[in-house]
C-alpha positions, -999 to 999 in steps of 0.1 A, spaced: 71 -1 -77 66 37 -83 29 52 -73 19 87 -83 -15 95 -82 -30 130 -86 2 149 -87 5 187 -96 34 212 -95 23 246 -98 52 271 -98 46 310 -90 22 329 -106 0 302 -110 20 284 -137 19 251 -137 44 218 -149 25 191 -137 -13 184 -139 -32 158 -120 -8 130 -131 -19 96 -120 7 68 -129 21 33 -119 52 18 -124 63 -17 -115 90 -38 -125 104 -34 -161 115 -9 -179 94 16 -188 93 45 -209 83 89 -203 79 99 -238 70 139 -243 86 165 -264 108 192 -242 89 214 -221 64 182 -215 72 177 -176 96 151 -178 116 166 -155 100 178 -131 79 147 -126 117 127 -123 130 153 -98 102 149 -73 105 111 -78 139 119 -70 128 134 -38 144 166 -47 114 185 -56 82 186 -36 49 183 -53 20 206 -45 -4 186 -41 -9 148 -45 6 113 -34 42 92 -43 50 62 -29 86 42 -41 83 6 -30 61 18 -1 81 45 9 63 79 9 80 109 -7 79 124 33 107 101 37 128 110 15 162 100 29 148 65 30 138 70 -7 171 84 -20 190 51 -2 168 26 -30 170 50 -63 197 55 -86 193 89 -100 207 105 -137 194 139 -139 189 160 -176 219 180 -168 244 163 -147 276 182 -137 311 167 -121 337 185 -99 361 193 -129 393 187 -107 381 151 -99 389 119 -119 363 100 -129 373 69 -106 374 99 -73 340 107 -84 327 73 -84 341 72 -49 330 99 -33 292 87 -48 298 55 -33 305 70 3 276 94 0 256 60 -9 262 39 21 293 15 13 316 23 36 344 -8 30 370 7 6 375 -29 -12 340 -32 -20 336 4 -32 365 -2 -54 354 -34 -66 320 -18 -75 334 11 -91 351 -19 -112 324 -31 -122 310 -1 -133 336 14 -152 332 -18 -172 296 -16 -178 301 19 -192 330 17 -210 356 38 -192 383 17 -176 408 33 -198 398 72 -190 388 68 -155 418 82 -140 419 112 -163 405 148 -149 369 154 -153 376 182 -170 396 168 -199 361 146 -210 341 150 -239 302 154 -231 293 118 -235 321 107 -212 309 129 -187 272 114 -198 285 75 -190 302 87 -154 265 97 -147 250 67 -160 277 49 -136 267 69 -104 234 64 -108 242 28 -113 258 28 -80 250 -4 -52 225 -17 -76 195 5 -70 159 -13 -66 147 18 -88 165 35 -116 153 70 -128 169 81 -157 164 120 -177 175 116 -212 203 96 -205 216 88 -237 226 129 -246 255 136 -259 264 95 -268 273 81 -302 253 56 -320 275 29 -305 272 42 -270 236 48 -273 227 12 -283 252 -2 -254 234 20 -228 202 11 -240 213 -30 -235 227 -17 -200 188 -9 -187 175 -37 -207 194 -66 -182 192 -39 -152 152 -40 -153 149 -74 -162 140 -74 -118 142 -43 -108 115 -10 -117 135 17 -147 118 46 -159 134 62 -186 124 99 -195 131 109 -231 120 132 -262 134 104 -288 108 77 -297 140 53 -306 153 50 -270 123 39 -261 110 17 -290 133 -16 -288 136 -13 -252 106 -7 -229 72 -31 -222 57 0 -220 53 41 -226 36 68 -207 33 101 -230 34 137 -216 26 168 -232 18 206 -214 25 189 -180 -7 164 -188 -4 125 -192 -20 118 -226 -16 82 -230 -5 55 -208 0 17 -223 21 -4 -243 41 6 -277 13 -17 -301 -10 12 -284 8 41 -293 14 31 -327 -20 27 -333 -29 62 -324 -9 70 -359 -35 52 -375 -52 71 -408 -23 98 -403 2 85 -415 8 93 -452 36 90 -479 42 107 -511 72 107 -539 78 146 -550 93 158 -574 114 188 -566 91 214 -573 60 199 -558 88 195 -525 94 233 -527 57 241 -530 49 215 -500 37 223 -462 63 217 -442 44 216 -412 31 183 -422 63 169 -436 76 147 -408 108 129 -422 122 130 -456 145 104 -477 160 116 -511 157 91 -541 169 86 -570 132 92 -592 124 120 -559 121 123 -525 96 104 -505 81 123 -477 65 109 -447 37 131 -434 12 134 -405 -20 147 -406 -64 139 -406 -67 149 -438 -48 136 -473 -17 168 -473 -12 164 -507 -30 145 -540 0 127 -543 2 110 -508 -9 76 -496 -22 59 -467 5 42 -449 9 15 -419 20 42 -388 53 40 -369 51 43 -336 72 78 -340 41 83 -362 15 77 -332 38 95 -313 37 124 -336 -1 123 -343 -9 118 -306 8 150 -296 -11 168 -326 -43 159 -316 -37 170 -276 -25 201 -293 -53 209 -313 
């Protein structure tokens, strides 16, 4: 279980990226939601025990953020931009992360790093140089790491970057089964990673936690903005695209899906929201 309660991170010059964020996190998976800029990361990095907050409490299944060795030995960590020593192999890497973790008997780390080649879907590359990977190989070597010794917390930061459709659905089954006992918070900026997968979503925008619940919840905050229209090309070139969220082209027009308090257009009607729609209209509002 995570605990955060009243956390802030002010930065020099009084700027701040964290605001009086109070949050728990138990077992399950569970999901950060906030467009870039939000927080996200700088709320995973001092749960990573890599950043310290300026004021406020954290406690990881107990274990106060003061004692932070302690802490680092439970979580598995994937950060937003995760770099490899080029001139390693993937299966060196896994290797040296499995030393620096604690398993010190060379037939267990090799039969973890097994395992977790597997899981991700790199047996075959795993003795190539880092160097020579695309960015999503590189991406599942630090989904693997983070993986490492079966962490009782996993703290992921957009892990699913630079992964194809296929990938993405296979890492998002990985963290499905890994949380089905164990506490996974997932920090991303795209509403579909989080939508099939997690019991519940915390949103953050401007540093701020706007909404804390399940997924029912944050569809409903899309309720009586969500709206849909068919256009015909001109009235599409003649439309707001500020309120335009996502377009599909048809044969008799194109039917735009748009966001807003008010009816955009004569044309548009009331719809049942998403939850990328409450998503979407939540952020709106907090902006406003």
């Amino acid at each position: 279980m995570i605990t955060i309660e009243h956390l802030s991170k002010t930065y020099r010059k009084g700027a701040w990226a964290l605001l009086d964020v109070s949050l728990t996190f138990d077992k399950g998976m569970t999901g950060l939601l906030g467009p870039n800029g939000a927080g996200k990361t700088t709320l995973m990095r001092i749960l990573a025990a890599l950043l310290s907050p300026t004021s406020g409490q954290v406690t990881i299944n107990g274990i106060p953020l003061s004692r932070s060795e302690e802490i680092r030995k439970k979580i598995g960590y994937l950060p937003q931009h995760f770099h490899i020593y080029p001139q390693m192999t993937g299966r060196d890497y896994l290797d040296y992360v499995g030393v620096m973790k604690g398993i010190g008997d060379k037939a267990a780390r090799r039969k973890e790093i097994s395992r977790l080649l597997e899981m991700v879907n790199m047996q075959e590359k795993a003795d190539k140089k880092v160097r020579t990977y695309s960015g999503g190989m590189k991406q599942r070597i630090g989904i693997a790491q983070a993986l490492m010794g079966s962490p009782e917390v996993l703290i992921v930061d957009e892990p699913t970057a630079g992964l194809d459709p296929q990938e993405r659905v296979r890492f998002r089954n990985l963290l499905t089964r890994f949380s089905l006992n164990r506490t996974v918070l997932l920090s991303t900026h795209i509403v579909a990673d989080i939508e099939s997968n997690c019991r519940r979503v915390a949103v953050m925008n401007k540093g701020c936690l706007v909404m804390d619940g399940d997924l029912k919840e944050l569809q409903a905050c899309g309720r009586g903005y969500a709206w849909e229209a068919l256009l015909s090309p001109s009235q599409f070139a003649a439309a707001d695209p500020s309120s335009i969220v996502s377009v599909r082209t048809l044969p008799d027009g194109t039917l735009c899906r748009m966001i807003g308090e008010k009816q955009p257009l004569p044309e548009a009607v009331q719809v049942e929201p998403t939850i990328e729609d409450g998503y979407i209209a939540l952020l709106r509002r907090d902006r406003s």
